[in-house]
C-alpha positions as CSV (number, residue, x, y, z in Angstrom):
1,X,119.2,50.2,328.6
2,X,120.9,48.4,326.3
3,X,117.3,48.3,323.8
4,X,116.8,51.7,324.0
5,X,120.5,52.3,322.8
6,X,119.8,50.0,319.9
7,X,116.2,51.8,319.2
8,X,118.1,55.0,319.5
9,X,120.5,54.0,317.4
10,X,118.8,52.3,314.1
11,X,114.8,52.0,315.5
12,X,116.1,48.1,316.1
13,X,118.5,46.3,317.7
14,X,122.3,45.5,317.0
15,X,123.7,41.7,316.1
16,X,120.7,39.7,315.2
17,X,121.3,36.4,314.4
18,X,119.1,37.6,311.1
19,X,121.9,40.2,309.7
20,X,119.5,40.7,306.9
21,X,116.9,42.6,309.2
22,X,118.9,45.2,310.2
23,X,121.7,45.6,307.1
24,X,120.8,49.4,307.7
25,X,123.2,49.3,310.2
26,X,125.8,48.6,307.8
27,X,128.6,51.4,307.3
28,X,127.0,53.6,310.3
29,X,128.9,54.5,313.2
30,X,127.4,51.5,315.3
31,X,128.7,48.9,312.9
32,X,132.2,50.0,314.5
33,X,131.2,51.0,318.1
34,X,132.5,48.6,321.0
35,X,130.2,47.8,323.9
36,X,132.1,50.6,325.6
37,X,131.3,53.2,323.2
38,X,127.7,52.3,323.4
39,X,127.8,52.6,327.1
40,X,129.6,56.0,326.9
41,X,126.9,56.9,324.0
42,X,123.7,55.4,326.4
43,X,125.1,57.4,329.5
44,X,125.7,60.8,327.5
45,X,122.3,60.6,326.2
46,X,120.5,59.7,329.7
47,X,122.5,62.5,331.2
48,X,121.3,64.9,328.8
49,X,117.9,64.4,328.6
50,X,117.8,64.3,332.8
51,X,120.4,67.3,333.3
52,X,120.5,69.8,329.8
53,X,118.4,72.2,328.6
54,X,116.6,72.4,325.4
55,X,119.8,73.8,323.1
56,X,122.4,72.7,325.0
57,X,124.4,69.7,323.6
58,X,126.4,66.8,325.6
59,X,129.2,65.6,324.1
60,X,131.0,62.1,324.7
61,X,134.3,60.4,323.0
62,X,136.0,57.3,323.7
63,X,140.0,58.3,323.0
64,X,140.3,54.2,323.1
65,X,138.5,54.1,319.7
66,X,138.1,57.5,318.5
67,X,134.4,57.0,318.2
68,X,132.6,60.0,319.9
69,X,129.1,61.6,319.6
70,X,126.3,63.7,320.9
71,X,123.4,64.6,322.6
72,X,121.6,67.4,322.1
73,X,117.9,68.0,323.4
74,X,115.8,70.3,320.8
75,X,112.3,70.6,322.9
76,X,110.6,69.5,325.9
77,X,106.7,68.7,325.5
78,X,104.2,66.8,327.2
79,X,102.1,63.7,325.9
80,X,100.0,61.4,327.8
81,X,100.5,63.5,331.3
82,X,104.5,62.3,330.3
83,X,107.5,64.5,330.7
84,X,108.9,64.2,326.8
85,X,112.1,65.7,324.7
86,X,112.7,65.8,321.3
87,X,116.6,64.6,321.2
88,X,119.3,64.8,318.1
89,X,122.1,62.7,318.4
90,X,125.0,62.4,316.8
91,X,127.3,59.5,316.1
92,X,131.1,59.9,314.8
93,X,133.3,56.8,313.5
94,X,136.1,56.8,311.4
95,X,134.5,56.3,308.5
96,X,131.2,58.5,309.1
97,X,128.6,60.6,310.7
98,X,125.5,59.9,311.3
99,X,122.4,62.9,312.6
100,X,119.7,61.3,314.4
101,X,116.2,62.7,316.1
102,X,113.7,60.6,318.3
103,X,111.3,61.7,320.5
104,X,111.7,59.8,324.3
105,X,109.1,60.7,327.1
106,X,110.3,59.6,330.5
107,X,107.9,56.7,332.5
108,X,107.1,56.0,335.5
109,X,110.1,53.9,336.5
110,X,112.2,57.2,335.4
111,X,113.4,55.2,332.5
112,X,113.5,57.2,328.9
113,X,111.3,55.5,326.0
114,X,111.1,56.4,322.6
115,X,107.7,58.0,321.8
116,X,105.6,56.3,319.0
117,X,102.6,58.1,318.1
């Protein structure tokens, strides 16, 4: 779960021991999320790709942090015989907001994966 979040979140993951790989992350919303907020982020995301219709958004916010975001499937297609959604996700900090899209098609352990063509 936690890979996906980082994929979602920056195509990479977050807190290499290499900061210079992934300095992108620097002054995004992630730089200043909390494990917490990541799990509330990962969660809202799942449960709208399983449970919302193409449109509909999902919100989550952590009152703990302010830090809040999300979820918003755009389009459902299929590739490789693979149930697949076109997602936009948003991320809010204190200091910024960040749009997102990344196409995830669910596999055969009903796990989400992000789509590379």
């Amino acid at each position: 779960m936690y890979r996906v979040a980082l994929i979602i979140l920056g195509v990479c993951f977050y807190a290499s021991a290499d900061a210079r790989l992934y300095s992108f992350l620097k002054n995004s919303p992630i730089e200043s999320f909390t494990k917490e907020d990541i799990s509330m982020m990962m969660d809202n995301v799942y449960k709208a790709l399983d449970t919302k219709k193409d449109g509909e958004k999902l919100a989550w916010q952590n009152e703990k942090t302010g830090n809040s975001g999300l979820a918003n499937p755009l389009s459902t297609f299929k590739q490789d015989g693979l149930k697949c959604r076109n997602l936009r996700i948003i991320n809010r900090s204190k200091k910024q907001i960040v749009e997102s899209k990344y196409d995830l098609c669910k596999v055969e352990d009903g796990s989400w994966k992000v789509y590379t063509k």
